[in-house]
N, C-alpha and C positions, 0 to 999 in steps of 0.2 A: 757272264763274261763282260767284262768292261769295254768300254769303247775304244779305249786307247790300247788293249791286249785284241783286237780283233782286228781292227786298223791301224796296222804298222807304220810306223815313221819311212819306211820304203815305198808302202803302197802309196800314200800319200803325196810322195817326192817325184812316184811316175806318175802318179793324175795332175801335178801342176805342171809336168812339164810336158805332157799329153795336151793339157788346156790351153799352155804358152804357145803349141804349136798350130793352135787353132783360136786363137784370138781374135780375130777376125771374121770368125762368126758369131750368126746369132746367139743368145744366151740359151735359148732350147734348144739348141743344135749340142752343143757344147754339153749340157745336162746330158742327152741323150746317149754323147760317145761315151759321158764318164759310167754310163753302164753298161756299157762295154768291156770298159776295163776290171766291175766289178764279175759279170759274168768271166771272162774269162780267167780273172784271176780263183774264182771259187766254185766254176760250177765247168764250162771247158771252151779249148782254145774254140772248136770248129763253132760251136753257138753264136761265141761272141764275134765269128769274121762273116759269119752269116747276118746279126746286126751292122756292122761296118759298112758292111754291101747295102742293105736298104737305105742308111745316112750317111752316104759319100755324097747325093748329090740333094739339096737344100730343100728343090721342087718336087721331089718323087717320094714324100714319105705318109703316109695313111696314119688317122690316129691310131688304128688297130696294133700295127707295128711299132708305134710310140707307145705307147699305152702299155702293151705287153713286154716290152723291154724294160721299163720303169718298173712294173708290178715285179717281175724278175729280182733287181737290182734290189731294190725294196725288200724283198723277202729275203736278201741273206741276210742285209742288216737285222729283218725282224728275227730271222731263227738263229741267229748267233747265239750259241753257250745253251740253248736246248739238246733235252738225251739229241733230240733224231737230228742232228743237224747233219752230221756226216751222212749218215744215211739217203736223208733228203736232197741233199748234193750231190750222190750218188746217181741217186734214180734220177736227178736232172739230168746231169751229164751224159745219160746212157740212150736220152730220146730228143726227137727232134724240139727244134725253138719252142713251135704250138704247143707240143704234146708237154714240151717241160712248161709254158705257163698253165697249162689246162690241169697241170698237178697242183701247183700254188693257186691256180685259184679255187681248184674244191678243199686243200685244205683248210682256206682262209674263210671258204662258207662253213664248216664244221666251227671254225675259232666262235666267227660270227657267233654261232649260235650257242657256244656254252660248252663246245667240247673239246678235250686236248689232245694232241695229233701223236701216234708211235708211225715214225715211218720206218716201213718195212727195208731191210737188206736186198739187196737184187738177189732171185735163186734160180729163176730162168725154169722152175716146175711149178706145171698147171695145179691149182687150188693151194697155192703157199706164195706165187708171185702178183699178190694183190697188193694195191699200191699206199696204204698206209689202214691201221685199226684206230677209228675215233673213239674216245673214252669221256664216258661223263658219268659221271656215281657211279655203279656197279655195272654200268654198262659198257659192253667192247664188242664196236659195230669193225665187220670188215667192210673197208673200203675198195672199190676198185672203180677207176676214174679212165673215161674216154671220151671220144670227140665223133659226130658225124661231121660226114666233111661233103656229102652231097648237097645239094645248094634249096635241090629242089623237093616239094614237101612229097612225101612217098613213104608210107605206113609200112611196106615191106623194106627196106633198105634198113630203116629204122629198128625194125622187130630182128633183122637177123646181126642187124650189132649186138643190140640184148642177148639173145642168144649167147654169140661169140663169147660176150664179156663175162659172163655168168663161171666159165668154163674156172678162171681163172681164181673165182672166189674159192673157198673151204666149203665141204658139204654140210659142215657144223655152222651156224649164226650165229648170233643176227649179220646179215650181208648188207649191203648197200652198192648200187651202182650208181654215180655220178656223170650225167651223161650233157656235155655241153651242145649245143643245139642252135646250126648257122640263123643268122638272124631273117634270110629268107622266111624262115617257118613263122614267124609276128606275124601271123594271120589271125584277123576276127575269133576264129572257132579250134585256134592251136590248142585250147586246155581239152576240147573235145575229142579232137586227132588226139593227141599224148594219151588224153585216157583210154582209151580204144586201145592203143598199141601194147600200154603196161598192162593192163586187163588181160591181154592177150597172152602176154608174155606170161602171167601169174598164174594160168592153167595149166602150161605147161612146167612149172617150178615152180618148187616150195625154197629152195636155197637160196633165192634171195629175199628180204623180208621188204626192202622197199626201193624206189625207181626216184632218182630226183633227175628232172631235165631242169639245166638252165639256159636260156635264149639271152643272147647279147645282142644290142644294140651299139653299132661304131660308128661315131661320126666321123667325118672326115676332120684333119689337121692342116688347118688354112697356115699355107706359107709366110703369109705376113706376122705370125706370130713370133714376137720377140722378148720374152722373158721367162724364165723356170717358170713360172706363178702359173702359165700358160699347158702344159706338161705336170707340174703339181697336184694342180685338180682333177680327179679324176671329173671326164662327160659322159661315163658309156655308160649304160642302164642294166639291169639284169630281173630278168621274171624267173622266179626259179618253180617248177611244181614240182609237185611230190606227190605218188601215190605209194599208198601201203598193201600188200599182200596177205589178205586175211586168211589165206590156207596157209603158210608159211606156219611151221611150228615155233619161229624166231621169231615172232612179231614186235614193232615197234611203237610205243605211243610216238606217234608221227609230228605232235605240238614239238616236239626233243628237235625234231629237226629241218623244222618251217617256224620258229617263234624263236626270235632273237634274243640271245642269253646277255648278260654281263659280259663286256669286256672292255677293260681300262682303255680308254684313247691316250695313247703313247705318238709324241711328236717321232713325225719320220727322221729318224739318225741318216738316212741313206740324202735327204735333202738338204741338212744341217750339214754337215758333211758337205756336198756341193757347193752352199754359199761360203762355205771356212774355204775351202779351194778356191772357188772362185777372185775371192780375195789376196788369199795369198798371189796368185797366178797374176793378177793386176800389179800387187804391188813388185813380184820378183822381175817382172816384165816394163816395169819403170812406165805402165802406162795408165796408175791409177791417180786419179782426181779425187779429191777430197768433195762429196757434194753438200 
């Protein structure tokens, strides 16, 4: 899909005059709401007023919440004119902010690594409503992606998410659970906790063939920052582990998805985009300087 069939001369015309009315803030401020208008234009209204609400007021925003608003925004540019776009717009729409970035971001570690993304249709039945099949050469890993949301490190809390999530894969493989991981757990001996819990989890099931935890690291978004370039870069870090399940009769060479494949670095359209507005919105606002 081309850029200019994707991004409408309409959409366009409300983000400059969304940004004229906000002129007078900073220039990340500004980036931030125009992802707003992409999420709600393509993915749903409640998401995007739930971002509006975090950057209404200038001092109150966390890079976590920048960050994950941007990777959003970003992603519909990147899945524009793919089979699964609809789809993936779909399944964002149907789950909260977190849980819709915590979708884009395991499929974006799949890309990473050399594999191309089929996102599933929403069916709301257990072992058919997993959240996308990663494919690379003859392989078709079910995905199914989730988040612990307790803060503090506890091997049981942990193990019965496993569990839960398991429910939802096909009893057929290879499976995969994608499990993001608050960044509390950045403990010394976190690979040793993880492996203990997957270990654990693999004797009781064969249906899943492998366990990735990834642990994020969020800095905070110092207020004084004033330019896109600032928002642009990603700061947040990510350890991702992976174990395999050697009873599983779906087993995976586990290098497929811990060793980063090929893929083209593609300039962000969703930031290009920004500075073309940005510009325009200067100049239709009569308060652009030539520097």
């Amino acid at each position: 899909m081309k850029f200019d069939e994707f991004v409408t001369p309409n959409l366009s015309r409300i983000a400059v005059a969304e940004m004229n009315e906000r002129r007078d803030l900073p220039r990340f401020l500004r980036f931030l709401f125009l992802t707003t208008i992409v999420v709600r234009t393509f993915i749903s209204e409640r998401q995007a007023n739930h971002l509006r609400d975090k950057f209404e007021s200038n001092g109150n925003i966390n890079y976590k919440q920048a960050w994950m608003s941007v990777m959003l925004a970003r992603s519909v540019f990147y899945w524009a004119g793919h089979p699964s776009f609809e789809n993936l717009m779909q399944r964002l729409a149907r789950v909260d902010f977190e849980a819709a970035f915590n979708e884009v971001n395991a499929a974006h570690y799949f890309r990473l690594h050399g594999w191309d993304i089929l996102a599933r249709p929403v069916t709301g039945i257990k072992g058919e409503d997993f959240d996308f099949i990663a494919i690379r050469n003859e392989i078709a890993m079910n995905v199914e992606v989730t988040a612990l949301e307790k803060t503090q490190v506890d091997k049981e809390t942990l193990f019965r998410k496993l569990q839960k999530k398991r429910r939802q894969l096909p009893k057929i493989g290879p499976n995969a659970i994608y499990c993001l991981i608050p960044e509390e757990w950045a403990v010394p001996d976190v690979d040793d906790i993880l492996a203990d819990v997957a270990n654990r989890f693999f004797l009781v099931t064969e249906r899943v063939s492998c366990v990735l935890f990834a642990v994020s690291m969020w800095p905070e978004l110092r207020p004084a920052l004033g330019s896109a370039i600032d928002i642009v870069t990603p700061r947040h870090a990510t350890a991702t582990y992976v174990y395999g399940n050697a009873t599983s009769p779906f087993s995976v060479d586990l290098s497929l998805v811990s060793t980063p494949g090929f893929i083209s670095q593609r300039k962000f359209e969703f930031d290009k985009w920004f500075m073309w507005l940005l510009w325009e919105a200067e100049v239709s606002s009569r308060d652009f300087r030539p520097t």
